[in-house]
BALOBA-1460 file (C-alpha; in Angstrom, 3 decimals):
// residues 106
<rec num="1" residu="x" x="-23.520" y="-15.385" z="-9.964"/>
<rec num="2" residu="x" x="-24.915" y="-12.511" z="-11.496"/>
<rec num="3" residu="x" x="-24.474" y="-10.890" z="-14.623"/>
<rec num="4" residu="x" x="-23.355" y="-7.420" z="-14.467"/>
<rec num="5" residu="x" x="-24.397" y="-4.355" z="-16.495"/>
<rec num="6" residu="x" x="-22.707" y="-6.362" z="-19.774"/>
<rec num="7" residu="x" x="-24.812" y="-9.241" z="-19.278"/>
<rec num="8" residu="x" x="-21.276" y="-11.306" z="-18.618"/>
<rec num="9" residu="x" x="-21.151" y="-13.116" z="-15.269"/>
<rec num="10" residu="x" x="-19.868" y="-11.814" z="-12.299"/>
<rec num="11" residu="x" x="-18.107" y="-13.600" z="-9.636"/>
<rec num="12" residu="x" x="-18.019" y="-12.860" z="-6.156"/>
<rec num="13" residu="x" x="-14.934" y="-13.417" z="-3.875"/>
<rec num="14" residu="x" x="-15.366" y="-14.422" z="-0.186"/>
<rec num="15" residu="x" x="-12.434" y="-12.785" z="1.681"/>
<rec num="16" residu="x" x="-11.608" y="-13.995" z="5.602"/>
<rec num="17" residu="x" x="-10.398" y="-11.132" z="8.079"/>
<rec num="18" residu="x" x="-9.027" y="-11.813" z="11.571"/>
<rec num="19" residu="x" x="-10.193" y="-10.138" z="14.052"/>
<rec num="20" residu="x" x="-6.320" y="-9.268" z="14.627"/>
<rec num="21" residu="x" x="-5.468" y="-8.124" z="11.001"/>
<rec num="22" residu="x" x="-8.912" y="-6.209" z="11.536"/>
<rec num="23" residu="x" x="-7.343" y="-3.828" z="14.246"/>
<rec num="24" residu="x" x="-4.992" y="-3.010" z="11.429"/>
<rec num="25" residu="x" x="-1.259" y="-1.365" z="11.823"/>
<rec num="26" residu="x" x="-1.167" y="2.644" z="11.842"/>
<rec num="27" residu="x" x="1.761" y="3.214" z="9.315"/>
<rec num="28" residu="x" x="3.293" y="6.947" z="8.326"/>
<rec num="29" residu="x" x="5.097" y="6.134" z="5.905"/>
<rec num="30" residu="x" x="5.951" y="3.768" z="2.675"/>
<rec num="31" residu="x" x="8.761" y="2.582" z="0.300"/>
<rec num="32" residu="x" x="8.523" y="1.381" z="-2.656"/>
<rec num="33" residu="x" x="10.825" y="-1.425" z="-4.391"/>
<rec num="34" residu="x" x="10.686" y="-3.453" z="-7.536"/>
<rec num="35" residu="x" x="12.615" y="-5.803" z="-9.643"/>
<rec num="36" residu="x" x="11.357" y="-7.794" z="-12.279"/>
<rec num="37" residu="x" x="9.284" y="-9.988" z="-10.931"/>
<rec num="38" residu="x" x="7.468" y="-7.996" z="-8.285"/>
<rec num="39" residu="x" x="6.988" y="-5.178" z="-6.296"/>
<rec num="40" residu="x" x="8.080" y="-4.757" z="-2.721"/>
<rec num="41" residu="x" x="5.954" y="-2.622" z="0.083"/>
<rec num="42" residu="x" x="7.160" y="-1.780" z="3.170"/>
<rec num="43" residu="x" x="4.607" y="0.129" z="4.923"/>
<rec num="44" residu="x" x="6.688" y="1.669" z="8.215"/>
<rec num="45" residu="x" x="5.479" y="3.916" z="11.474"/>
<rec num="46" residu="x" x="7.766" y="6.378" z="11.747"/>
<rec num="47" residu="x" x="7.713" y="8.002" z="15.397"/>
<rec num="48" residu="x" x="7.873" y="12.207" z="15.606"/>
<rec num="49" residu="x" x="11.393" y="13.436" z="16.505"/>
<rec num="50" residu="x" x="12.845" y="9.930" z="16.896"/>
<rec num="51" residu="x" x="15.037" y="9.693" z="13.508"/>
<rec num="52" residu="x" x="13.818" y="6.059" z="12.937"/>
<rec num="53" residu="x" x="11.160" y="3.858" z="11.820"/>
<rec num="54" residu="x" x="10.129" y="0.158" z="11.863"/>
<rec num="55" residu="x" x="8.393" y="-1.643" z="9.404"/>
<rec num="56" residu="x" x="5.226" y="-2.762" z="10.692"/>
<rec num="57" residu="x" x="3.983" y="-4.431" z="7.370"/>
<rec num="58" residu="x" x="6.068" y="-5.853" z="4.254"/>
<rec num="59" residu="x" x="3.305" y="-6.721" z="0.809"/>
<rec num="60" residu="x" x="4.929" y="-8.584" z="-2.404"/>
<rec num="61" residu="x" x="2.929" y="-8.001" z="-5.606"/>
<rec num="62" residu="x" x="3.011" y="-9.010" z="-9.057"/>
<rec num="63" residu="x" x="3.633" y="-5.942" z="-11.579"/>
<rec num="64" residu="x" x="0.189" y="-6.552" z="-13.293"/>
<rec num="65" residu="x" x="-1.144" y="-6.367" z="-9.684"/>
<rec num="66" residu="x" x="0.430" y="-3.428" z="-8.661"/>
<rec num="67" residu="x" x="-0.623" y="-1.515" z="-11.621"/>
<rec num="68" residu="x" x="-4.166" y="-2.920" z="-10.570"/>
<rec num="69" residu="x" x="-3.395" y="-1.080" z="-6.901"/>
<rec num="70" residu="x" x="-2.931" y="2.191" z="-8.782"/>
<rec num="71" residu="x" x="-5.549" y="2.547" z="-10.454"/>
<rec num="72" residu="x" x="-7.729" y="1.496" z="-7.233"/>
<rec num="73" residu="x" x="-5.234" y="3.584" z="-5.310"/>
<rec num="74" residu="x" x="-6.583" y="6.820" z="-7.771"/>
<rec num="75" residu="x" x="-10.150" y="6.248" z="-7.784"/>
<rec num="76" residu="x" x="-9.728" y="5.915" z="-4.200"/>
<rec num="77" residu="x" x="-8.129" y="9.275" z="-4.103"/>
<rec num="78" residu="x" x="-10.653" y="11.167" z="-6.655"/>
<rec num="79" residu="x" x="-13.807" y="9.952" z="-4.518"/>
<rec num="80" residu="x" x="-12.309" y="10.710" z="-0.888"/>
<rec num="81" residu="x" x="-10.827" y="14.583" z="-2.723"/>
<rec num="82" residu="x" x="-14.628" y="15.001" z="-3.923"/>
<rec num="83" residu="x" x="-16.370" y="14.368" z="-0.837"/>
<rec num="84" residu="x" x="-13.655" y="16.183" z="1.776"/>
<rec num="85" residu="x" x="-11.590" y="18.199" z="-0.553"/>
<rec num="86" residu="x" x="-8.253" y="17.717" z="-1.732"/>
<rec num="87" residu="x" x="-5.092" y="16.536" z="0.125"/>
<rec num="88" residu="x" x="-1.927" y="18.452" z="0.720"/>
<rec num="89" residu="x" x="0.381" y="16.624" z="-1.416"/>
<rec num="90" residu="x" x="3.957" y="16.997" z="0.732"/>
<rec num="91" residu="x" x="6.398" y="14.883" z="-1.589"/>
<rec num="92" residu="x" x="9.417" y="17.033" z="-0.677"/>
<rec num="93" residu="x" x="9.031" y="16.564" z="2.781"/>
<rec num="94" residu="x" x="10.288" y="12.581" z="2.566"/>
<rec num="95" residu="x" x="13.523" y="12.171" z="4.745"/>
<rec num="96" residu="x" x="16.428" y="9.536" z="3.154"/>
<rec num="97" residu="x" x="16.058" y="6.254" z="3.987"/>
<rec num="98" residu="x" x="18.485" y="3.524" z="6.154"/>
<rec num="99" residu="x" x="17.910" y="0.056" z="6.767"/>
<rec num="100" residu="x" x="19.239" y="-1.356" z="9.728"/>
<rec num="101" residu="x" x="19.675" y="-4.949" z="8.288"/>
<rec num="102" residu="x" x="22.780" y="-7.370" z="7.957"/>
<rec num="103" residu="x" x="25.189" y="-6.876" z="4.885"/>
<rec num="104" residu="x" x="24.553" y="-9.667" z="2.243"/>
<rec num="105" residu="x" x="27.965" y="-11.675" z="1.342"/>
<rec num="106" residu="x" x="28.815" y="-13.410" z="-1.239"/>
């Protein structure tokens, strides 16, 4: 370990990527969910003209970690805006939402 700028030790964290998760999944799209125990991510690819989606990726988090995502999430965005300038931001342009999934019964 070494200590960072604090003099406090640092650790490192060894993270495994398969060569399949590497490729990644192009996604369009994402909706957010919560209740109070986590947060709920389903990252979808949503085809041009086609009036549907599919979820290609669903991510559960832990509120303290999703807070922890947007603030990496923001730095993120301030270093990418100050190297290639700033993104369109196009919030109105999100369509309404269906699932295609059973009914739940009780």
């Amino acid at each position: 370990m070494q200590p960072d700028k604090n003099n406090a030790p640092v650790q490192s964290l060894n993270i495994e990527l398969t060569e399949e998760m590497a490729e990644g999944d192009y996604v369009n799209f994402a909706i957010i969910g919560h209740s109070p125990q986590e947060f709920v991510f389903d990252f979808v690819r949503v085809l041009p003209n086609m009036g549907k989606g599919k979820v290609k990726s669903r991510v559960l988090m832990h509120p303290q970690q999703a807070k922890m995502l947007l603030h990496a999430l923001r730095e993120n965005i301030r270093l990418y805006e100050q190297s290639f300038g700033t993104i369109k931001d196009e919030m109105n342009q999100v369509p309404p939402v269906q699932f295609n999934t059973p009914k739940g019964q009780a």
